[in-house]
N, C-alpha and C positions, 0 to 999 in steps of 0.2 A: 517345494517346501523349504522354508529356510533354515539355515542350518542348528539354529540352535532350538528351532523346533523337532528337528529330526533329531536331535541328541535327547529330546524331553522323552519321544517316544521310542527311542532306543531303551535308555533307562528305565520308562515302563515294564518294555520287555523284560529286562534284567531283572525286574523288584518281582516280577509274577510268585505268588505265594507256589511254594507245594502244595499239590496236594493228592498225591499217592507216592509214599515212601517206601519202598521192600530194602528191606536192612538185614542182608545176611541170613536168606533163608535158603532155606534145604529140604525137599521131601524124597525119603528112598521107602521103596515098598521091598519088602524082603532084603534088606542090605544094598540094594540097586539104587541107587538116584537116578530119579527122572529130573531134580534138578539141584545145584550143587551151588551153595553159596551166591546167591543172586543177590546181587542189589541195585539200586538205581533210583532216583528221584524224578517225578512229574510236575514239571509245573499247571498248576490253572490254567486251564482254557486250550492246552497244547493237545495236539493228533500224534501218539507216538506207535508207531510199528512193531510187533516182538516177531522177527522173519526168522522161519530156519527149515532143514528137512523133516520129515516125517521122525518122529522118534526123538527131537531137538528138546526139548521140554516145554516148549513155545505153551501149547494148551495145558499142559499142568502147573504152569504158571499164573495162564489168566484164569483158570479155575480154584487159585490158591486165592486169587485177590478177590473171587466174587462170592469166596466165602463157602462153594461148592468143595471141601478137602482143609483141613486143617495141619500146617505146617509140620516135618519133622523138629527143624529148628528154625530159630531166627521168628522175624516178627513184619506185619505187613501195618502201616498206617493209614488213615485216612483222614484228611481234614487233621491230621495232627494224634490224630487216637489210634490206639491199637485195636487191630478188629479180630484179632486170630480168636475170641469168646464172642463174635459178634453174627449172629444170623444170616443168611443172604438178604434176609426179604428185609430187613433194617441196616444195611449199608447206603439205601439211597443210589442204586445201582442200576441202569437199563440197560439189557441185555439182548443181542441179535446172533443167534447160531446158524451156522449151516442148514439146518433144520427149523426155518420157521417157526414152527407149531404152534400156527395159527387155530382158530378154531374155524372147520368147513361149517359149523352150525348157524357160524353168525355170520352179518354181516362186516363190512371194511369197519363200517365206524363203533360197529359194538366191537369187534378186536380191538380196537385201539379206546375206546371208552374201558376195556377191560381192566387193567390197572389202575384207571382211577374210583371204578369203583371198587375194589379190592382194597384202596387204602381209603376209604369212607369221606371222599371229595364229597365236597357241598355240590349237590345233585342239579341243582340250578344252574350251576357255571360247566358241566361235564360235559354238554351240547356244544358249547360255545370253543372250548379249546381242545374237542376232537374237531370242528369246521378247521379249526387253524390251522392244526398241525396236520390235516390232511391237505389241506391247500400248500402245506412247507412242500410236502414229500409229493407236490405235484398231481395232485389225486381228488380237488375242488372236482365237487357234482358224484364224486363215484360211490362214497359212503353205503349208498344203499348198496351194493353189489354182495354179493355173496364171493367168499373165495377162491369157489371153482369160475368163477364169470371171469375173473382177473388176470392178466398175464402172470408171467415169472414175473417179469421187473416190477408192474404193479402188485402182488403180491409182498415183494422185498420193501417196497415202500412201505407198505400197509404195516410192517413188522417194523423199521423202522420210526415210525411214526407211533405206535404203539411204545417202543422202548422210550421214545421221550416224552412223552405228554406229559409225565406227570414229573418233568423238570428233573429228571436226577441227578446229581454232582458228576457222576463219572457213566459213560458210556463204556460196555465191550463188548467187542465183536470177535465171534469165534470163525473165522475164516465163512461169513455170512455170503460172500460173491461164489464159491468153490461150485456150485453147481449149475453155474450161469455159460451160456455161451461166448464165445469170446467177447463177440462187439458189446453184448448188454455187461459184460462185465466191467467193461472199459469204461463203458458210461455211466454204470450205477458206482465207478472207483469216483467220477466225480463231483457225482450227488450225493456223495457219501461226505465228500470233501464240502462242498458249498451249504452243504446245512450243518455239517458240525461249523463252518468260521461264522456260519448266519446266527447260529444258536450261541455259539460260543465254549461247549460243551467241553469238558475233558474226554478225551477218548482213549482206547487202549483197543489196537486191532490186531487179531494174531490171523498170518498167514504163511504159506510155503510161496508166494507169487511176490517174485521180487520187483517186476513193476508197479504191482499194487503198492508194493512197500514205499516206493520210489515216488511216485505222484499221490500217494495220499495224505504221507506223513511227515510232520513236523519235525520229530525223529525216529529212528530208526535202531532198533536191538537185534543184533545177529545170534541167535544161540543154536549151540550145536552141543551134542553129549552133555545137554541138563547144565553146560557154562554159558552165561552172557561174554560173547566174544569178540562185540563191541557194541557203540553206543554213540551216535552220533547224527550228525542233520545229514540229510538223503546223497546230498551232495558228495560229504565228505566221507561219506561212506562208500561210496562208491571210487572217490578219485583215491583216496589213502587209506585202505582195507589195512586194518592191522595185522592183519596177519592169512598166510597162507589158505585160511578155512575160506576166510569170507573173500579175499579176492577171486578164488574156485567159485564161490556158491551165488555171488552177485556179479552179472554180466558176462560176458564169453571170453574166458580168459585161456589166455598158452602158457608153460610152463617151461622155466628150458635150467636145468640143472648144471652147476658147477663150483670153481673152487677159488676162494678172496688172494689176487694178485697183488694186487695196490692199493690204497687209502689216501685220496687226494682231498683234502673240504671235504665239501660232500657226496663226490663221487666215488664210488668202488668201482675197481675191474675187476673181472674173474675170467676164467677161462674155462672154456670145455674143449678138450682136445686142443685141436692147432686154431679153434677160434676164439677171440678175446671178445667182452660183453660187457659193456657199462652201465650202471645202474643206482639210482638212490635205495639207500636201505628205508623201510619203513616206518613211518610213526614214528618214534620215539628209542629206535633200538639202536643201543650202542654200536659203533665203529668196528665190522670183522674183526680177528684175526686173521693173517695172511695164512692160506693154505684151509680157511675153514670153508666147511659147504653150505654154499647158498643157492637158492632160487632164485629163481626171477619170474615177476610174472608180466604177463605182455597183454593189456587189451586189443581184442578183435579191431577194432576201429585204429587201434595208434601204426598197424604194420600197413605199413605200404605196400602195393605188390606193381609191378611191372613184367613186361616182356623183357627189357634190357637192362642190368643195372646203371646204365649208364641215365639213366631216366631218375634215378636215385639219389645220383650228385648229393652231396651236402649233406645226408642222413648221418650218423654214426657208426651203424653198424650196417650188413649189407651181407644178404647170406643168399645161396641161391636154394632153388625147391624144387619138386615136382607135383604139381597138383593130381592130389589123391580123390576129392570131392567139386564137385559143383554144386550149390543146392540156392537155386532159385524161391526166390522169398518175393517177389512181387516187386515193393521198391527196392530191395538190395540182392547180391548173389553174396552168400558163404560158399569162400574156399578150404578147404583144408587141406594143407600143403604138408609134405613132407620134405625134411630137412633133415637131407644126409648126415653133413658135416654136426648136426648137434646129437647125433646117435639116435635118427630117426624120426625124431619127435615130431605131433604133429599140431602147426600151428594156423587157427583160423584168423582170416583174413575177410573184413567189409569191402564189397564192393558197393556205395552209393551211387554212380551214376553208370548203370548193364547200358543205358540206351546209347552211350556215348560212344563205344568201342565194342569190340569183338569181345565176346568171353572166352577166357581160356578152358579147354577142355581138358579131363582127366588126363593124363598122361603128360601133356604139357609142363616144357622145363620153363620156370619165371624166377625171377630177381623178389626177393623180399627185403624191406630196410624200417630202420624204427632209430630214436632219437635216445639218449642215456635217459633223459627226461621221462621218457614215456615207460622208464621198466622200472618195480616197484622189486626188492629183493628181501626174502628172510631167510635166517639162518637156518638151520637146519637139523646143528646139534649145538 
């Protein structure tokens, strides 16, 4: 592509209208917020993630936006309008729950003709774009099927395909995979992906599955205690976690606690006990104080582990362990190692290639090493 065409369609990107705006809302039931001051803009045509644990306010958010609960404060827009006086069923909205609720009475293509005759389509053309968009979701010839005759996955199609037919502006998904087994879910995470970029659709997906969050979405909202606790593309969410929550709650993270030595650029030291530990602070957080408490957090993948440190060479830091776990995963082994010198802590360690070498076993003393680069640090107080 030449480059001043790839700058045309950058800029594209860039100009994409909004269009689902939450500006500073809040709902508490009894004085309790399930969620606190949210906001955040959608552009057109974008897959954004709302990821967190159970109890995060993740689904009382995308229940806020589809019109199911109406806001304590603040205001929810759509295409530009306010909808908090706006009905679900006139938002222009398609919806896929954990729960199907499909009808077993009919068949694949009367579900999915269902909504459009509900909003009183010209009856001529209602044949013609349930064939399509059952052919989208993979499911050409099966219409006639009843819904007991249909797998899980063909079933989740049929529900999908149903939510879109009748074109809505915004798609949401209430953790719609949660009941699937692992591999179908895997695979329905990326027919979920290839017909929202085929369609083009706005989507909004809430889940507690942070892979899902990862390979489905365009971006991604971390909330935890009813806050959005960040906001950002899958990537960057995952490499520069703002903060303590979401580096815990996205990927396998270690934690090793202590206290601001030095302030160089952009490196800090800290120390725990008699071991020194370098590290970038996160995001956008001001430069320690010497002597304040900090974190640090370490991805599973960035520590190194050996038999000898001497196999280390060149790392920055270099601590030794005793392996407390083995746990064999197929392609990779999780260690979790314990680490006298950091007051026990314990930190897991990727092993991607078991076939190469011996695995260390329980009790086994190894060398662990990691790079300033690879630890991510927040304050603390």
């Amino acid at each position: 592509m030449p480059r001043e065409q790839g700058r045309d369609v950058e800029a594209m990107r860039e100009s994409r209208p909004v269009l689902v705006s939450v500006n500073d809302v809040s709902m508490a039931y009894n004085g309790a917020y399930a969620v606190r001051s949210a906001s955040f803009d959608l552009e057109r045509g974008r897959f954004l993630t709302i990821l967190g644990p159970s109890g995060s306010g993740k689904t009382t958010l995308l229940r806020l936006i589809a019109g199911f609960g109406r806001a304590t404060s603040g205001e929810i827009f759509i295409n530009g309008q306010p909808v908090s006086a706006v009905p679900p069923h006139k938002r222009s909205i398609g919806m896929v729950f954990q729960r199907l609720a499909l009808f077993p009475h009919l068949t694949a293509a009367e579900n999915v003709a269902f909504p459009l005759k509900m909003r009183r389509h010209d009856a001529t053309t209602i044949a013609g774009k349930v064939t399509r968009f059952l052919e989208l979701v993979k499911l050409g010839g099966l219409g006639g099927r009843r819904i007991h005759e249909l797998s899980g996955g063909q079933q989740q199609r049929v529900a999908i395909a149903r939510a879109l037919v009748f074109e809505p502006d915004l798609l949401l998904l209430d953790e719609p995979l949660a009941a699937l087994d692992r591999k179908l879910r895997e695979d329905m995470q990326l027919e979920f992906r290839r017909i929202q970029r085929e369609l083009g659709v706005t989507t909004i997906n809430v889940t507690h599955d942070q892979r899902e969050a990862l390979v489905m979405s365009d971006e991604v909202i971390v909330m935890d205690a009813g806050k959005i606790q960040q906001k950002a593309r899958p990537a960057e969410t995952y490499r520069n976690p703002r903060n303590a929550f979401v580096a815990n709650f996205i990927g396998v993270t270690g934690f090793v606690e202590g206290t601001a030595t030095s302030v160089s650029g952009g490196l800090v030291r800290m120390s725990h006990g008699n071991v020194e530990l370098a590290g970038i602070m996160a995001g956008d957080a001001a430069p320690p104080r010497i002597g304040q408490s900090l974190v640090g957090a370490i991805r599973a993948e960035q520590v190194r582990i050996a038999a000898d440190r001497r196999q280390l060479g060149g790392l920055d830091t270099i601590v030794t362990g005793e392996i407390a776990e083995a746990i064999f995963e197929g392609e990779r082994i999780v260690y979790e190692v314990r680490v006298a010198a950091l007051g026990g802590v314990i930190l897991r360690v990727f092993d991607h290639d078991p076939a190469e070498h011996s695995q260390f076993e329980p009790g086994a003393h190894v060398s662990l090493g990691w790079n300033a680069s690879d630890v991510r640090l927040y304050g603390m107080d």
